[in-house]
DRENDO-1510 file (C-alpha; in Angstrom, 1 decimal, always signed):
<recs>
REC; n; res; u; v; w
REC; 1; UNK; +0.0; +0.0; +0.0 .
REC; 2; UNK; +2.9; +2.3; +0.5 .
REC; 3; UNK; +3.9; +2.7; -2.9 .
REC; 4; UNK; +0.4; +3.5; -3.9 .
REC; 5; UNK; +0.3; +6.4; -1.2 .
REC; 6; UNK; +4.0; +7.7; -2.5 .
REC; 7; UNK; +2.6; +7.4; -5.8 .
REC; 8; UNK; -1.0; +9.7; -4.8 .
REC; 9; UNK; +2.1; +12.4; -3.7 .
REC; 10; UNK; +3.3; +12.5; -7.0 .
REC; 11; UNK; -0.1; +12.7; -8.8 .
REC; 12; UNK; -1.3; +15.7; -6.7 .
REC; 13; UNK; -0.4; +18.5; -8.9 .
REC; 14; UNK; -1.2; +16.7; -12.4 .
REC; 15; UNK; -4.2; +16.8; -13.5 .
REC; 16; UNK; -7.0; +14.2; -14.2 .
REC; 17; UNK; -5.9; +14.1; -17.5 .
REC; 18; UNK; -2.3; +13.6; -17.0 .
REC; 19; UNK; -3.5; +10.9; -14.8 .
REC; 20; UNK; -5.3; +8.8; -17.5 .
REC; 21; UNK; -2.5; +8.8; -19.7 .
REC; 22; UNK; -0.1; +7.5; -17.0 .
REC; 23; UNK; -2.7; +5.0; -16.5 .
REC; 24; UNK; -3.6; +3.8; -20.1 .
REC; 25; UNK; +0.6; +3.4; -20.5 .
REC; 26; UNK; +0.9; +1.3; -17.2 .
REC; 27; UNK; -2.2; -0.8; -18.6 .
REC; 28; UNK; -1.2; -1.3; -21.8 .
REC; 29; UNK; +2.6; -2.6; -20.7 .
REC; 30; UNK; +0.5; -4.7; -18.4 .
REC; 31; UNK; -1.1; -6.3; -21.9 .
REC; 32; UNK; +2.2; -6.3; -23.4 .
REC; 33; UNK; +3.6; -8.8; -20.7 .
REC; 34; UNK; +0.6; -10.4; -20.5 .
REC; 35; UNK; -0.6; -9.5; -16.7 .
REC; 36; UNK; -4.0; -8.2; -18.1 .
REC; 37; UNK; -6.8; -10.2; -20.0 .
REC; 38; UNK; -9.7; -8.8; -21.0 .
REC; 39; UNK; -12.1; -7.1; -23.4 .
REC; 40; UNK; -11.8; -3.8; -24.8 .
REC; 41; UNK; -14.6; -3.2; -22.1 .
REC; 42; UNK; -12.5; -4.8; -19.3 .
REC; 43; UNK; -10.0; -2.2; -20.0 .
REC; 44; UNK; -11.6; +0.6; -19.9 .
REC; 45; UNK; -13.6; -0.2; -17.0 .
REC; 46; UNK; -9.9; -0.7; -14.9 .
REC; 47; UNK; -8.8; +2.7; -16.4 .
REC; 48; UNK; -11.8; +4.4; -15.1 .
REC; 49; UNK; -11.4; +2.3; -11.7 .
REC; 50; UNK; -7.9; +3.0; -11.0 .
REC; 51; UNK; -8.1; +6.9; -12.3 .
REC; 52; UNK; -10.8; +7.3; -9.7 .
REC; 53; UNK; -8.5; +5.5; -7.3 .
REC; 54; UNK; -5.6; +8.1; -8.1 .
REC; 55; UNK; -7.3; +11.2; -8.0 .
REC; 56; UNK; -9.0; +10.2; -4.6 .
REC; 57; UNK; -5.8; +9.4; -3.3 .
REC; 58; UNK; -3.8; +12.7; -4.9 .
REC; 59; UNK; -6.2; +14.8; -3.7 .
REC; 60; UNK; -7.6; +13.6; -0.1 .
REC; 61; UNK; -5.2; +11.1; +1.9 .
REC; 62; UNK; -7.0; +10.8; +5.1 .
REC; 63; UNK; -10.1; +9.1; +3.7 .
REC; 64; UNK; -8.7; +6.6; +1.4 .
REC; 65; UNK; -9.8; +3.3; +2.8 .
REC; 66; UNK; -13.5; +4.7; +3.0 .
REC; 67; UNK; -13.4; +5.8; -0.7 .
REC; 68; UNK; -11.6; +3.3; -2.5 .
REC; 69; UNK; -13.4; +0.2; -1.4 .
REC; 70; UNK; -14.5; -0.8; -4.6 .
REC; 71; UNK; -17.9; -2.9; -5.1 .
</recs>
């Protein structure tokens, strides 16, 4: 969990939209070596997910645990 936190310290002055390129690189070298399977759907629904887990962490570190608990 740490390295997601220093990570969120690093995100806080880009914007949302630096944040889903970051994302769609990190994702797509995940395909490359094979670490993601999934539709076209799948995909975008994790880069949507883990955007909205960035820019909650980035911007507000004390509530974390009670806004990233995904369903």
């Amino acid at each position: 969990h740490g390295m997601k936190r220093a990570r969120a310290r690093r995100d806080a002055g880009r914007t949302r939209q630096d944040i889903v390129t970051l994302v769609k690189r990190q994702l797509t070298r995940e395909i490359a070596e094979g670490r993601f399977r999934g539709s076209l759907e799948a995909v975008k629904r994790e880069i949507d997910r883990r955007v909205k887990e960035r820019m909650i962490m980035s911007r507000n570190n004390n509530y974390t645990r009670l806004a990233t608990a995904s369903p």
